[in-house]
C-alpha positions in Angstrom: 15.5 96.4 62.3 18.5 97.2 64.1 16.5 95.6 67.2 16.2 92.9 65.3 12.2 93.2 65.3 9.8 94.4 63.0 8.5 98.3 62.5 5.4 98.1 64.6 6.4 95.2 67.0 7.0 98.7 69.6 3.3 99.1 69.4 2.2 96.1 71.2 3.8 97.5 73.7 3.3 101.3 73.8 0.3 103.0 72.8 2.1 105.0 70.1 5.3 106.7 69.7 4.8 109.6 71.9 4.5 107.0 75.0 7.6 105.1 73.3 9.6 108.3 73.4 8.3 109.2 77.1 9.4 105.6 78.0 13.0 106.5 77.0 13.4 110.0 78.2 12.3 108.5 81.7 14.7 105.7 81.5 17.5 108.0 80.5 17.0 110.3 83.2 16.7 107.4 85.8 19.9 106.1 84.0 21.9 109.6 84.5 20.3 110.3 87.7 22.1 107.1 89.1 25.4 107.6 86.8 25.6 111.2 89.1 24.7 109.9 92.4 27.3 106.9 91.7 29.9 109.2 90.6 29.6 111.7 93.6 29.2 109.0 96.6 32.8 107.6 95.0 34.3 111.1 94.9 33.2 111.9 98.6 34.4 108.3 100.3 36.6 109.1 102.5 35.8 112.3 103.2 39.3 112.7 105.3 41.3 112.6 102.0 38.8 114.8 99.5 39.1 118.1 98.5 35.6 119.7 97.4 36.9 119.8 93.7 36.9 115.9 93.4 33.2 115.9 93.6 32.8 118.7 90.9 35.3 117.0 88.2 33.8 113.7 89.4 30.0 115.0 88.3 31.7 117.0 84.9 33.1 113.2 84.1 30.1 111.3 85.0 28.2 114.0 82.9 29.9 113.3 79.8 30.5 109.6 80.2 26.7 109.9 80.0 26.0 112.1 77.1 29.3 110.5 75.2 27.7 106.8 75.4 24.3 107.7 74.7 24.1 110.5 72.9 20.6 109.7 71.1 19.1 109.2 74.4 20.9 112.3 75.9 19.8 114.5 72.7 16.1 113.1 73.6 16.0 113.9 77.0 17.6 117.5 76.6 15.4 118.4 73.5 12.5 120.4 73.1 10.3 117.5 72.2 12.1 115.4 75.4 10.5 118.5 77.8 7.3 118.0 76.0 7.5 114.5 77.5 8.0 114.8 80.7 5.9 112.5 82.5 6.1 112.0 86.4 8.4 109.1 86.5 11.2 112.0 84.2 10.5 115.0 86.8 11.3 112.6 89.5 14.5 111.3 88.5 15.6 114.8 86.5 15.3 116.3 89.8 17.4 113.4 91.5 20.1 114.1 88.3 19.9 118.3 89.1 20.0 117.7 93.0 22.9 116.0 92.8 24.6 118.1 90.8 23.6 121.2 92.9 
């Protein structure tokens, strides 16, 4: 109820809780894919006055500003079950999240 709507008001719009769950774990790693590249792109600009650790503690902030704010999405998306998920829309955007931290 903390949605303020009803147990099964969630299934009219997901088949069941498996594609709830692989909803969220895509949205979350969209969301930190985005937090990362946002993070970085400020650390780098300009390049004239950045030393190469800026971009690392940057990331290491972003990273935990994430995981810190959501940390039941985080916990999904990093679990065994969250893997078990992964649906296209998650591989594309984890890899966005892990390229950028690369």
């Amino acid at each position: 109820m903390a949605a303020g709507v009803s147990k099964t008001a969630p299934y009219r719009h997901f088949a069941d809780k498996r594609d709830l769950l692989l909803t969220l774990a895509a949205h979350g790693f969209r969301l930190f894919a985005d937090a990362l590249e946002t993070a970085l792109g400020a650390a780098v600009q300009p390049l004239e006055r950045k030393e190469p650790v800026d971009g690392i503690r940057a990331l290491t902030r972003a990273y935990l500003a994430f995981a810190r704010s959501r940390p039941a999405l985080y916990r999904l998306m990093f679990s065994r079950l969250g893997y078990s998920l992964h649906s296209e829309s998650c591989r594309m955007h984890s890899q966005r999240a892990i390229g950028t931290l690369l």
